[in-house]
C-alpha positions in Angstrom: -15.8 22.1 -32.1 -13.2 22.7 -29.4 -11.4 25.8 -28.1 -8.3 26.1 -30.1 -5.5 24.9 -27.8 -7.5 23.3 -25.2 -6.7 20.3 -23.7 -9.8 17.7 -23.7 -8.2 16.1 -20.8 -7.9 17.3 -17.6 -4.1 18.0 -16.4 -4.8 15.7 -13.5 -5.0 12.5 -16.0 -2.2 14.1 -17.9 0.0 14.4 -14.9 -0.3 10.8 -14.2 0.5 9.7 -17.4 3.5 11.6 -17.4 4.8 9.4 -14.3 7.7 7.8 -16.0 6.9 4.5 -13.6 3.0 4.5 -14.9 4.4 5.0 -18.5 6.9 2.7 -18.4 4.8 0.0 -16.8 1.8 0.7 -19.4 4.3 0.5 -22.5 5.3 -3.1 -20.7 1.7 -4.0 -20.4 0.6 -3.1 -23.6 3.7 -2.7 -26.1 6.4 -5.1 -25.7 7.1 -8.4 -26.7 6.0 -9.6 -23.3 2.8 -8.0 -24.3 2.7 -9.9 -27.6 3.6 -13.7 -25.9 2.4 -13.4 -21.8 -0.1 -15.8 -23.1 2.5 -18.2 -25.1 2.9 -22.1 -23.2 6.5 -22.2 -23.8 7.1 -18.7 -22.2 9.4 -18.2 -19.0 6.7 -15.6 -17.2 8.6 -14.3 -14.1 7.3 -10.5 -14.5 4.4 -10.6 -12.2 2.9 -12.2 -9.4 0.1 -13.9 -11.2 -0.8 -17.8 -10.5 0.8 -19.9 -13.2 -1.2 -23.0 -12.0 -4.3 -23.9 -11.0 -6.1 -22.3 -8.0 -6.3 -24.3 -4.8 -9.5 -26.4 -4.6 -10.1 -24.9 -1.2 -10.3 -21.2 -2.8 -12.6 -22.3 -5.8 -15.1 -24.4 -3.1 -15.1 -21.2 -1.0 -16.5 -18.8 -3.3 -18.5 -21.4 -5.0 -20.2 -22.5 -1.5 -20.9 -18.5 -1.3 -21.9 -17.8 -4.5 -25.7 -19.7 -3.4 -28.1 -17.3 -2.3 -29.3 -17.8 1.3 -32.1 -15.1 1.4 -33.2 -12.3 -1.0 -31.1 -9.5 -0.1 -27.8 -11.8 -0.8 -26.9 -9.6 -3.3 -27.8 -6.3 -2.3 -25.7 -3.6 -1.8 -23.2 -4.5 1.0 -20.7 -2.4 3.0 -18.5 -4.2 5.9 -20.3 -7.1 6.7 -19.8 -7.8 10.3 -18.7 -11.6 9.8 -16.5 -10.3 7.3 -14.6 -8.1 9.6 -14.9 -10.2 12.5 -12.6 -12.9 10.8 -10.4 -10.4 9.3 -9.5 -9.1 13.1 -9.4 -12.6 14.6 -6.6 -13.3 12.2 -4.6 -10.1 13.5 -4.9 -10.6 16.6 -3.3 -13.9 15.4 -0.9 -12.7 13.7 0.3 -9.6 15.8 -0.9 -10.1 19.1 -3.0 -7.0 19.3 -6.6 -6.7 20.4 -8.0 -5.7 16.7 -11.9 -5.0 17.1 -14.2 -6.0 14.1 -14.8 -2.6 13.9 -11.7 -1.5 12.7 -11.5 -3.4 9.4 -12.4 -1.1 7.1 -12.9 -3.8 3.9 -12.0 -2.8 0.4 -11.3 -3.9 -3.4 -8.2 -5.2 -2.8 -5.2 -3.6 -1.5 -4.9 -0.9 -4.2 -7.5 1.0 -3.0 -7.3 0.5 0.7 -4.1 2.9 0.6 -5.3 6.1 -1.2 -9.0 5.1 1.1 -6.3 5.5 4.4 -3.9 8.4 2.9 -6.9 10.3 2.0 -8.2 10.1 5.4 -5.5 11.6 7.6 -3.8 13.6 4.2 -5.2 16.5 2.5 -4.0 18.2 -0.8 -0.6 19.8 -1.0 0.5 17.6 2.1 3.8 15.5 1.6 3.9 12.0 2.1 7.4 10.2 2.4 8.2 6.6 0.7 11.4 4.4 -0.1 12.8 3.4 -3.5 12.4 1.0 -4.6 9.2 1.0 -4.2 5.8 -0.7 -5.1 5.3 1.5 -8.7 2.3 2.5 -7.9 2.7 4.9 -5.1 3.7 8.1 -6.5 0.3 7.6 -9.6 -1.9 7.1 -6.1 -0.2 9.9 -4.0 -0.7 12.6 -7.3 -4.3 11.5 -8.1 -5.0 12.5 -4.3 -3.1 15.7 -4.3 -0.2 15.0 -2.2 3.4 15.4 -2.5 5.5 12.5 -3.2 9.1 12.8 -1.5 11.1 10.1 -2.1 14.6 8.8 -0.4 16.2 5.8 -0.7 16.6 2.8 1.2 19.7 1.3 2.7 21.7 -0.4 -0.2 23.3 -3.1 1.8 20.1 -4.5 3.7 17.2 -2.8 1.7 16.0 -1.3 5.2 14.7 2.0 5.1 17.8 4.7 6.2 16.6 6.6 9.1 19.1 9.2 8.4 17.4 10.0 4.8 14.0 9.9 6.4 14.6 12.1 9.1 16.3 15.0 6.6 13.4 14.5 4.5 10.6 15.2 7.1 9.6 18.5 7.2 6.2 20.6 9.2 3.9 19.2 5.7 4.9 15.7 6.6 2.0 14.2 7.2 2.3 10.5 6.0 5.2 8.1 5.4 4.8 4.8 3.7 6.4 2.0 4.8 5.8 -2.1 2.9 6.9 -5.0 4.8 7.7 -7.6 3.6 9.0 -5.3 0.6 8.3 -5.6 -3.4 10.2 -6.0 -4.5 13.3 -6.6 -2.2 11.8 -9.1 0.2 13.3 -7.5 2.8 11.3 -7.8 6.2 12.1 -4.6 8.5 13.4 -5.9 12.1 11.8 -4.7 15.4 15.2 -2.9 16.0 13.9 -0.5 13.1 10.4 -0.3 13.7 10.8 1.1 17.3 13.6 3.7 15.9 11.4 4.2 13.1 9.0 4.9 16.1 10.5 7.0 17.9 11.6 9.0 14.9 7.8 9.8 14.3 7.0 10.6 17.1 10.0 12.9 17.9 9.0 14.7 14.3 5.2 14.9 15.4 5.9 16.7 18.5 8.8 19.1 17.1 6.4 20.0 14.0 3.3 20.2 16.4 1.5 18.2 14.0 1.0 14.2 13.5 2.9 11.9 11.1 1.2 9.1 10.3 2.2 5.7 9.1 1.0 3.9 6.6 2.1 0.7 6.4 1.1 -2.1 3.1 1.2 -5.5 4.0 0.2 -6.9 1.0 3.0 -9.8 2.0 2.7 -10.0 5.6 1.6 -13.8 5.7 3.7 -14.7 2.8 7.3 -14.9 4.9 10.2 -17.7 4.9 12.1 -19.3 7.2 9.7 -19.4 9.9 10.3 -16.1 10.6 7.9 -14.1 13.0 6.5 -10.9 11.2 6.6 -8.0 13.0 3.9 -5.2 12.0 5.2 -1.3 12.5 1.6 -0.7 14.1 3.2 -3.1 17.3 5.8 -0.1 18.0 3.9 2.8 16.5 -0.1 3.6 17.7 -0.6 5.6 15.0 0.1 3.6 11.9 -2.9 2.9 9.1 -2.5 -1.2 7.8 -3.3 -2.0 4.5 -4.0 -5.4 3.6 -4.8 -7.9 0.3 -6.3 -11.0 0.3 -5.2 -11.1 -3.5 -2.0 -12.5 -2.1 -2.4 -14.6 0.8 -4.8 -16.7 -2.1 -2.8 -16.0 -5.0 -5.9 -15.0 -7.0 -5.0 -11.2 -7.5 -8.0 -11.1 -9.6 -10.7 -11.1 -7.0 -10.6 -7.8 -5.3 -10.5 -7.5 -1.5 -8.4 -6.1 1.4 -8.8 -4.0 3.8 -7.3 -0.9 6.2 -7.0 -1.8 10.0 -6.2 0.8 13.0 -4.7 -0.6 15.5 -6.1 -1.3 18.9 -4.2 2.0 20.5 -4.5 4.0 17.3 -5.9 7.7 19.1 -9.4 8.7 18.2 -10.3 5.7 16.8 -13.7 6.8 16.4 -13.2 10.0 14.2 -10.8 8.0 11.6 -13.5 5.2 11.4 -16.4 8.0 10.6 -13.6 9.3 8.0 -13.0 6.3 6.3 -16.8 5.0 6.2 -17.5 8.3 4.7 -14.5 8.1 2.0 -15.4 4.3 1.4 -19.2 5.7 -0.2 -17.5 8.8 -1.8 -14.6 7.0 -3.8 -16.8 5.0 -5.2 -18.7 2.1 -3.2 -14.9 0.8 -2.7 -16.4 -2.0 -0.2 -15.7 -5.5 -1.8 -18.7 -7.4 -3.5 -20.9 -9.2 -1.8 -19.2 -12.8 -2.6 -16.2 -11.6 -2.0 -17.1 -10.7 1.8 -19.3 -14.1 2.4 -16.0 -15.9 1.7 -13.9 -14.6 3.8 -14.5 -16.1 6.7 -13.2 -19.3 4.7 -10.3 -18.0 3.1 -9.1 -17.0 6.8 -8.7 -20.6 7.2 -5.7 -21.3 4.8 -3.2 -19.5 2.5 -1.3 -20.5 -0.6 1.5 -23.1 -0.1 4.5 -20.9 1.5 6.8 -24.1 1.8 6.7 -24.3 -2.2 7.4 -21.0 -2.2 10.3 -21.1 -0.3 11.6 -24.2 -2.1 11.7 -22.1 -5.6 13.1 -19.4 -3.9 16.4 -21.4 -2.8 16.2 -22.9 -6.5 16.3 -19.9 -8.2 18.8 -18.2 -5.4 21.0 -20.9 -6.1 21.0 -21.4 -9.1 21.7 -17.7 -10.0 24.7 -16.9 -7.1 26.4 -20.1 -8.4 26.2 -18.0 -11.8 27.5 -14.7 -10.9 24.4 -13.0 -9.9 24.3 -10.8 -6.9 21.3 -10.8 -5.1 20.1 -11.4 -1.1 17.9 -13.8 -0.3 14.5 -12.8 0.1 12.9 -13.4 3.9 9.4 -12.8 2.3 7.0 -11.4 -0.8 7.0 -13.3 -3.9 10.1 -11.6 -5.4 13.7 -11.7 -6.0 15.9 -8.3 -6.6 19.0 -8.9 -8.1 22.0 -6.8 -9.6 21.6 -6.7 -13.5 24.8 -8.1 -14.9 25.1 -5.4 -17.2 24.5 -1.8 -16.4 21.6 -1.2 -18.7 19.2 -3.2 -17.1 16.5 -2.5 -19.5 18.9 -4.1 -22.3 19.6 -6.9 -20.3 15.6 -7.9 -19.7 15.2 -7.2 -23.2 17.6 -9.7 -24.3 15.9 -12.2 -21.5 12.6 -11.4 -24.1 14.0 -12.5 -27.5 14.7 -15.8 -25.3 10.9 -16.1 -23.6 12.4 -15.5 -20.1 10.5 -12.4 -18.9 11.6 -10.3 -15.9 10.8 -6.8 -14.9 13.7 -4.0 -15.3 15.0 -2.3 -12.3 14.0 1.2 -14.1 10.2 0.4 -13.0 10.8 0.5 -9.4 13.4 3.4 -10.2 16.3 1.3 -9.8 18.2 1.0 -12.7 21.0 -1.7 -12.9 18.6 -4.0 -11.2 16.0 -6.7 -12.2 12.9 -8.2 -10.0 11.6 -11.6 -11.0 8.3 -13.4 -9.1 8.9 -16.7 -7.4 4.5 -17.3 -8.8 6.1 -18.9 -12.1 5.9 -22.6 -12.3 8.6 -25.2 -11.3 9.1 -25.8 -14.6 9.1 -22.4 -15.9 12.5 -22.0 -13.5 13.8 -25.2 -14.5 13.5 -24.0 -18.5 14.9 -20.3 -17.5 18.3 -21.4 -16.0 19.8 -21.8 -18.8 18.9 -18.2 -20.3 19.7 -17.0 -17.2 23.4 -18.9 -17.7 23.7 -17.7 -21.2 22.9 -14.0 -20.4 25.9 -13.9 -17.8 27.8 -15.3 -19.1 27.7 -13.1 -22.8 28.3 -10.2 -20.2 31.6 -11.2 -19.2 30.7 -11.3 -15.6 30.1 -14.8 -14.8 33.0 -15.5 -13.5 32.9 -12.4 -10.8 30.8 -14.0 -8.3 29.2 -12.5 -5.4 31.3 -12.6 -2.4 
């Protein structure tokens, strides 16, 4: 029998439940009518960035080709294997310019846990780490379960870039991390070099007036999936001490198989102690190194990346298509998602009511938001084409159709 009274969880787990994000996002999963029909044909599923077709042949032959055993320790245990990391810094280098070193991809199941592997390397309990809303929902569950302190400000309402102004009354001497996602989910906005290097510069002023470092940690889940043609532009080009964190989840649409990675950048300052740090916190947190297929395919998936073209094309569809119906919204430059106003103010109400019609979105609530809504550009062609007219309906029964963004 139990001590009268006593909890028989610990107040960590109940602490995280209690994040109304991670509460509202487990009722979505699990009790809602999105819950009862994600797996319906005739559904509308724009809530998540999950693949809605089938998976490129060239992702399916890669991990099938290294899937067969070559030798007798093929599926042993595995930390970074060098060919592994080798190909993921060939495609930085790529990407950024910068002189990444194999040895500085640190490889890990997926993107989710290569940020708590790099807060908890430079962050220690009761520090405060600084992010933007909206934000990715599961930062504050990640920054709790590794005793830091959230502080949150929010992020320019006319471009979605982070304010410099709120960030720089929010820093204090326990600053010791601030998050920054590029492209952003769920805004799509793409922070210009202009803001990097005063981002930059802000750090560094704050490091030396505090007399002690602020690191950046910067997710780039998104940072291959841009439009446009633009050139992405990585904070760790303006700022040496900035942590990356990377999926390949992504990149391959296949969220399901599980691996990313954290990078330092070439001029990132004792290099050497942050990758004993993180080799040590990859074996303590769990064996958090990707499996062993996972990290023989890598090389291959390297090569190619989902279709960003068709991405783009059911982005200015669905753009379009809402703007010519009253919705206000910016075009995204990159991520999978669009952000738009809400045409009524209880946002919650209004994706509710896009339910009882099989058009799921996500509320702007989640990403503490309200009066907003983010949909994901993964849903099929024919998902969008069936949705429009919901989407005109819904508008239209809020008397706000006619009040078109200007």
């Amino acid at each position: 029998m139990g001590i009268i009274g006593e909890s028989p969880v610990s107040g960590r787990s109940i602490t995280l439940a209690s994040v109304p994000s991670q509460r509202r996002i487990d009722t979505f999963l699990r009790d809602s009518v999105y819950a009862w029909r994600q797996n319906e044909p005739d559904i509308c599923d724009f809530a998540f960035g999950n693949p809605h077709e089938m998976p490129q042949a060239a992702y399916v032959e890669a991990l099938s080709d290294a899937l067969a055993p070559r030798n007798e320790q093929w599926f042993a245990y595995k930390t970074n294997e060098p060919e592994a990391q080798a190909a993921a810094a060939a495609s930085l280098q790529r990407l950024l310019g910068l002189p990444f070193e194999p040895a500085d991809i640190h490889l890990t199941t997926g993107g989710f846990t290569a940020i708590p592997l790099a807060l908890k390397a430079v962050a220690d309990p009761g520090d405060e780490v600084i992010f933007t809303l909206p934000p990715w929902f599961f930062y504050e569950p990640l920054l709790l379960e590794a005793g830091l302190v959230p502080v949150k400000i929010r992020c320019d309402a006319e471009t979605f870039d982070v304010d410099l102004a709120a960030l720089g009354a929010a820093i204090t001497p326990r600053t010791r991390v601030v998050i920054v996602n590029t492209p952003n989910n769920p805004t799509g906005r793409i922070y210009p070099p202009s803001l990097l290097k005063d981002l930059a510069d802000m750090l560094e002023g704050a490091s030396r007036s505090n007399g002690r470092r602020v690191y950046l940690l910067s997710d780039e889940a998104y940072n291959r999936i841009v439009y446009d043609g633009a050139r992405f532009h990585s904070p760790a080009e303006y700022y040496p001490y900035t942590l990356l964190a990377y999926t390949y989840g992504k990149t391959h649409l296949a969220p399901g198989q599980r691996i990313g990675y954290v990078a330092l950048p070439p001029a990132m300052p004792d290099r050497g102690a942050l990758r004993e740090a993180l080799a040590a916190l990859q074996m303590a947190l769990g064996w958090i190194y990707p499996n062993a297929l996972m990290q023989y395919a890598l090389p291959r998936l390297e090569q190619f990346s989902i279709d960003i073209g068709e991405l783009q094309r059911k982005r200015d569809l669905l753009v379009d298509a809402l703007t010519g119906m009253g919705y206000r919204l910016q075009s995204p430059e990159g991520s999978f998602y669009l952000f738009a106003h809400a045409p009524i103010a209880d946002d919650e109400a209004f994706v509710d009511a896009l339910a009882q019609r099989g058009v799921f979105v996500l509320p702007g609530v989640l990403f503490e938001t309200p009066g907003y809504f983010r949909m994901s550009l993964t849903a099929s062609e024919e998902m969008i084409q069936r949705s429009l007219p919901v989407f005109a309906e819904a508008i239209a029964g809020s008397g706000q159709a006619k009040e078109k963004a200007t």
